[in-house]
C-alpha positions in Angstrom: 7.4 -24.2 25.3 7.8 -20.5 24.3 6.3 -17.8 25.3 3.9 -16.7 22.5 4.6 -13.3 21.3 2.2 -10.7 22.3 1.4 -7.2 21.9 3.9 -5.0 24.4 0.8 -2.9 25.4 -2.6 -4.9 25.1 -4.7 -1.6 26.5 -4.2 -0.1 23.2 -5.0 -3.1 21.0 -9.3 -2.8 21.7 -11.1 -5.4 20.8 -11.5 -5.3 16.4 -14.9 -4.2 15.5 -16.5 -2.6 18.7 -15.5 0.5 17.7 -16.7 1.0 14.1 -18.0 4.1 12.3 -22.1 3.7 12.5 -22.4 4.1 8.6 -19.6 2.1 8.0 -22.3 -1.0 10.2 -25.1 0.3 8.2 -23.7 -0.3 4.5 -22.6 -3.9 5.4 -25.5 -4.5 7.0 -27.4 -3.2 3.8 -25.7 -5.7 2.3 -22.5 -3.7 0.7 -19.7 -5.8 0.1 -16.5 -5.8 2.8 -14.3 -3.3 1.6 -10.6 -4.8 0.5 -8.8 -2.2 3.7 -9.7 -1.6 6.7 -8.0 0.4 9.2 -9.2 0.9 12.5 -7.8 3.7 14.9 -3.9 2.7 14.1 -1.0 4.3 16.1 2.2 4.0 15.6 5.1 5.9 17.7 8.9 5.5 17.3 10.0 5.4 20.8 8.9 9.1 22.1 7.6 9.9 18.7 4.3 9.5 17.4 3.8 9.5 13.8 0.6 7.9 13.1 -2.6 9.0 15.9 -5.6 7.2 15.4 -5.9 6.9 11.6 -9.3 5.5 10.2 -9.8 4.1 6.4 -11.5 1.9 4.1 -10.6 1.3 0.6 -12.9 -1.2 -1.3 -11.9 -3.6 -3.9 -10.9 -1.9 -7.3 -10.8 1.6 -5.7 -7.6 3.9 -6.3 -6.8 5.6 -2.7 -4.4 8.8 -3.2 -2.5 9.7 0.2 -1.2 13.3 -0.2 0.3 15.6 2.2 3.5 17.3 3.7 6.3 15.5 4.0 6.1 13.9 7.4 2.9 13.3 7.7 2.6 9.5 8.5 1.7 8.7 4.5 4.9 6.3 4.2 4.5 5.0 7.5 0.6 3.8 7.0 1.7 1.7 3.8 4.6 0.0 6.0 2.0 -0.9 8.6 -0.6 -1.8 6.2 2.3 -4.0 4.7 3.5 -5.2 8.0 7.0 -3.8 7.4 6.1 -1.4 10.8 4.2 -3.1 13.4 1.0 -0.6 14.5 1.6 0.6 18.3 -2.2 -0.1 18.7 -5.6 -0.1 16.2 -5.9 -2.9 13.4 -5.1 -3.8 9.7 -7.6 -6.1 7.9 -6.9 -7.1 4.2 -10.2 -8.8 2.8 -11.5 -9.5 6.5 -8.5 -11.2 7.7 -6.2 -9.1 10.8 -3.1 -8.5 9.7 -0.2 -9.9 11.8 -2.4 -11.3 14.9 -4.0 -13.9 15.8 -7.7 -13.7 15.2 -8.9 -13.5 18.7 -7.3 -12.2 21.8 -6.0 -14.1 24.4 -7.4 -15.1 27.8 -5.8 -12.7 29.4 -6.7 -10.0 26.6 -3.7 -9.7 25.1 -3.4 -10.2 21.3 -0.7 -12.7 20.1 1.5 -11.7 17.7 1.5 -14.4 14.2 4.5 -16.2 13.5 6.8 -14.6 10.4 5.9 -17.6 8.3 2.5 -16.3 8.6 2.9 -13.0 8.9 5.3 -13.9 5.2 2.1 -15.3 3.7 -0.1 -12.3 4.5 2.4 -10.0 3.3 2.6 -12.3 -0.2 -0.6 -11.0 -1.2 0.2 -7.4 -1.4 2.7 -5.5 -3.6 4.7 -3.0 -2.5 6.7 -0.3 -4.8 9.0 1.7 -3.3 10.6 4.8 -3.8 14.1 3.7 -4.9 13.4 0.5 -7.2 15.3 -1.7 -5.4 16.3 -4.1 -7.9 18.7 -7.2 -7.6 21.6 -5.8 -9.9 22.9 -9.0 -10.9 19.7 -9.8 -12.7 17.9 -8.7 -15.6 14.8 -7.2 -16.2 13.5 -10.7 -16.6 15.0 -12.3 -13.7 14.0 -9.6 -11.4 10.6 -10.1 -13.0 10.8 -14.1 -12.2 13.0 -14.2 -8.6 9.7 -14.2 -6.4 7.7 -16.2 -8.6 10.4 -19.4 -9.0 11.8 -18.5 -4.6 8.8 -18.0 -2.7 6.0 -19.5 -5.0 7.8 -21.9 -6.2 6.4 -21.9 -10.0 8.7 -24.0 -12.5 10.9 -21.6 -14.3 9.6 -21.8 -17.6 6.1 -21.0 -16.0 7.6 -17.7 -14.1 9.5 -16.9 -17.6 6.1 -17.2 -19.2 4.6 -15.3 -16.9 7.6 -12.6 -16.4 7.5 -11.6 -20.2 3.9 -10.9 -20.3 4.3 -8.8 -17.4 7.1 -6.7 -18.9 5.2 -6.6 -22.3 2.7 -5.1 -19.8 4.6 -2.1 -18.6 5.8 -1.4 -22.3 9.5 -3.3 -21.3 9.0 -6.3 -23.4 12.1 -5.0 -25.1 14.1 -4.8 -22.0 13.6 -8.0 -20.6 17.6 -9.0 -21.2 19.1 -5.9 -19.7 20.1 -5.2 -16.5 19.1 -2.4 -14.3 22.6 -0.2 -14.3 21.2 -0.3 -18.4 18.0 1.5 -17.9 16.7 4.6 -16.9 15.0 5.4 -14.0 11.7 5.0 -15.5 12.3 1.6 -16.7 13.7 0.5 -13.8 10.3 1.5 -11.8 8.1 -0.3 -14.2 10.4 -3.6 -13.7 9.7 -2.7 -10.1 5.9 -2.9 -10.8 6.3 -5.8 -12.5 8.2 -7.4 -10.1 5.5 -6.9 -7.6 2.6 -7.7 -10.3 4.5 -11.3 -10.4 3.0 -12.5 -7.6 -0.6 -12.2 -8.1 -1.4 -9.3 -5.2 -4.8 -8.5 -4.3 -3.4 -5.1 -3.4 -0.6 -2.6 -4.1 0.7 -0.2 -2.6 3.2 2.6 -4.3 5.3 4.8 -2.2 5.7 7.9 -4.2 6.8 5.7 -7.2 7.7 9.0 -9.0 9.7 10.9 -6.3 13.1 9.5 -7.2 12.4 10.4 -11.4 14.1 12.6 -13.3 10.3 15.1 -14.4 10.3 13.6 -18.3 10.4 10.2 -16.9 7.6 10.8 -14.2 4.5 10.4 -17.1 5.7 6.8 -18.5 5.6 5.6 -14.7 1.7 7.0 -14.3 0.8 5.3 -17.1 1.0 2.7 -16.0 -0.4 3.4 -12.9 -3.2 4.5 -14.8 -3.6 1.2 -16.7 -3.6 -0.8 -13.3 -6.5 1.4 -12.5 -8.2 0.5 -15.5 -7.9 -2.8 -15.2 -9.0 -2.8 -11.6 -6.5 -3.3 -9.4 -7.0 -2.2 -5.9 -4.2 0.5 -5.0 -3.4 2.7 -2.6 -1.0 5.3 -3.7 1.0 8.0 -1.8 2.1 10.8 -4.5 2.8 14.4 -4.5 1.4 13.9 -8.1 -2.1 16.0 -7.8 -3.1 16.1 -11.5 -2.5 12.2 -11.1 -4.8 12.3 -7.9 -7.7 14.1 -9.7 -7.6 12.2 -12.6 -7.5 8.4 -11.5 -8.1 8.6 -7.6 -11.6 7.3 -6.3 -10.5 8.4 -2.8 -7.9 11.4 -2.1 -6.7 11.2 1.6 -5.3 14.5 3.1 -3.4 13.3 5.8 -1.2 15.8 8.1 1.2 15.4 11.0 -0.4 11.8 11.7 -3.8 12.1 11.3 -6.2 12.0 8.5 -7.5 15.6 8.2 -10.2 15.0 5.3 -11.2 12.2 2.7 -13.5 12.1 -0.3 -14.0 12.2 -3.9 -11.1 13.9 -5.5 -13.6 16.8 -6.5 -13.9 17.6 -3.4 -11.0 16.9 -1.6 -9.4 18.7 -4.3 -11.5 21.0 -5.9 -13.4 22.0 -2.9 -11.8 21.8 0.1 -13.0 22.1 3.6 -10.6 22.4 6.0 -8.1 25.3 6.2 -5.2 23.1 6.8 -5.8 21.4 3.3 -6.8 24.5 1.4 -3.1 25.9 3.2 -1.4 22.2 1.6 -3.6 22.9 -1.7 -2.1 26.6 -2.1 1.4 25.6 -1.5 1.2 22.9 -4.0 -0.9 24.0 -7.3 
């Protein structure tokens, strides 16, 4: 029998829900519903390193959450953990309730087994992820980028994904495009194939990691759109963007966030608009 794969430091992976924020207890108790994301007090460190240091955050289902800061911050590296493409040096990630990539309760001995990747796979499966660089397969089109998760990992007869792939494509205004390939499209298109690729299957959640930071300026509005349809249609989303017009326009949440930490959160209006901390009014005055 193996050994089961556990945390490497089970003193910094406290017990999930003893340490909540008192209003946070209050709303739920009050009979709010769960929010989608919650992250409890995550670390993460790269050897010597940290990048992440105790960062705190709900998002609740339907809510657009803006990350925005310097470059370094930890924005990219909360999406990977959230996504489970980083592994959290201590703290938790729940999506709908459910902890993200251990076991539900601790062992005997405290320590918190890590899931197996099959189920750590199916976790990950209900989240989308878009990426900087769009990342798609070359060899395919459009519409078999669209349909190579759906038919692969779900399993979906191919005339089903197809089906499903074209309406998808018609959704980010590449119904047109669905029979070329990505060395044929701009950079723009190739993002919205990338955000119909993740749209494919089903998430609950996506997350976009400055989707517009590799664009060429003129191609930067027809990505936001559809951002801003996704909003509209309620998908929960957590965004990191340098994008602030984009922030204040669509954002339920902005989330200031500088070297690791979460400096201040709120209502674009007054994240944005009316600042508190000198840090984000310096960021703010950089920026605008």
């Amino acid at each position: 029998m193996t050994e089961p794969d556990t945390c490497p430091d089970p003193g910094t992976r406290r017990d999930p829900g003893t340490h909540h924020d008192p209003s946070a207890t209050e709303a739920m108790s009050a009979g709010s519903p769960r929010p989608l994301v919650e992250i409890e007090d995550v670390h993460k460190s790269f050897g010597d390193l940290p990048v992440l240091k105790g960062c705190s955050l709900t998002v609740a289902r339907s809510e657009v959450c803006v990350l925005v800061g310097p470059s370094g911050s930890g924005k990219s590296t909360l999406l990977r953990c959230i996504n489970q493409l980083e592994r959290p040096t201590a703290g938790f990630v729940r999506i709908d309730g459910e902890l993200q990539g251990l076991a539900p309760e601790p062992l005997a001995d405290g320590r918190w087994q890590r899931l197996s990747e099959k189920q750590i796979a199916a976790q990950r499966a209900r989240i989308g992820m878009v990426f900087q660089r769009f990342h798609l397969f070359p060899h395919l089109t459009a519409l078999g980028n669209v349909m190579e998760a759906p038919v692969q990992v779900l399993r979906l007869p191919r005339e089903q994904a197809r089906d499903r792939a074209l309406e998808l494509l018609d959704r980010v205004g590449l119904a047109d495009r669905a029979d070329h390939y990505p060395s044929e499209l701009s950079g723009g298109q190739q993002q919205r194939v990338a955000i119909a690729r993740a749209l494919a299957m089903d998430p609950e959640l996506m997350l976009f990691d400055e989707p517009t930071s590799a664009l060429d300026p003129e191609l930067v509005a027809e990505v936001l759109s559809v951002l801003r349809d996704l909003a509209r249609d309620g998908m929960t989303m957590i965004v990191v963007t340098h994008e602030l017009g984009f922030a204040r326009e669509v954002a339920d949440q902005v989330v200031f966030m500088d070297d690791g930490r979460i400096i201040e959160a709120g209502a674009p209006q007054q994240v944005i608009a009316d600042p508190r901390s000198p840090r984000l009014r310096e960021f703010l005055a950089s920026v605008l």
